[in-house]
VMD Tcl script that draws the C-alpha trace (Angstrom):
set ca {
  {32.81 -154.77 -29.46}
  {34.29 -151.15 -29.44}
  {37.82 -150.14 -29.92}
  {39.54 -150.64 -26.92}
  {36.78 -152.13 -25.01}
  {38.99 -155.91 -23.82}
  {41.33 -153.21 -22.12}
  {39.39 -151.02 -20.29}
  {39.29 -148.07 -22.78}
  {42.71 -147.39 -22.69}
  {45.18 -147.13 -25.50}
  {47.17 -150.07 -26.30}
  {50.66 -148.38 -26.04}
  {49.64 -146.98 -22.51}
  {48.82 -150.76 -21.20}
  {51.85 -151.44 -22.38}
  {53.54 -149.15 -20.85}
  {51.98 -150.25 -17.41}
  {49.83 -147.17 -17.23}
  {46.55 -148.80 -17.46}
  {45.82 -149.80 -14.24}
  {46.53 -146.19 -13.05}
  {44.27 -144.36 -16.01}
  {40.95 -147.06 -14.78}
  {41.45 -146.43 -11.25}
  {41.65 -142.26 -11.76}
  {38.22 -143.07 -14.06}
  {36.70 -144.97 -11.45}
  {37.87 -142.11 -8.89}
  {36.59 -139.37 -11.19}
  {32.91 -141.13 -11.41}
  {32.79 -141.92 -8.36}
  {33.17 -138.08 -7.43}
  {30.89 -137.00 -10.41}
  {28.24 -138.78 -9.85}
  {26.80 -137.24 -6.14}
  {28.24 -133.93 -6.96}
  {25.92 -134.19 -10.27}
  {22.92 -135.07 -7.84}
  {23.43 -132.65 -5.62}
  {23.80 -130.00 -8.21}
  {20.60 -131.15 -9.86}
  {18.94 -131.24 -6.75}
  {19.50 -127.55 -5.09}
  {19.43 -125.80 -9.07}
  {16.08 -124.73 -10.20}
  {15.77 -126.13 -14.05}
  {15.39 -122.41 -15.51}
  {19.29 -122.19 -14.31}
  {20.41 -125.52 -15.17}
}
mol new
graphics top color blue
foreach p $ca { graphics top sphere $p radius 0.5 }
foreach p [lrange $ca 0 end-1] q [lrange $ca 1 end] { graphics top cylinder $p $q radius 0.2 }
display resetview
């Protein structure tokens, strides 16, 4: 198991400092916006430009 990993990746002083909630649910926010604008980008660039 990674460092980190039984809290979601976030450092120990920030969960307990209430904070982790807030830094997994930007993360999940922040993929879930990366993620179509990487398709789209990969689908209208031509590879020579990528």
């Amino acid at each position: 198991m990674r460092l980190h990993a039984g809290i979601g990746y976030v450092t120990p002083d920030n969960e307990h400092h209430g904070r982790g909630d807030g830094i997994r649910a930007a993360r999940r926010d922040s993929l879930a916006h990366a993620r179509p604008a990487r398709i789209t980008y990969r689908r209208t660039t031509p590879e020579d430009k990528r």
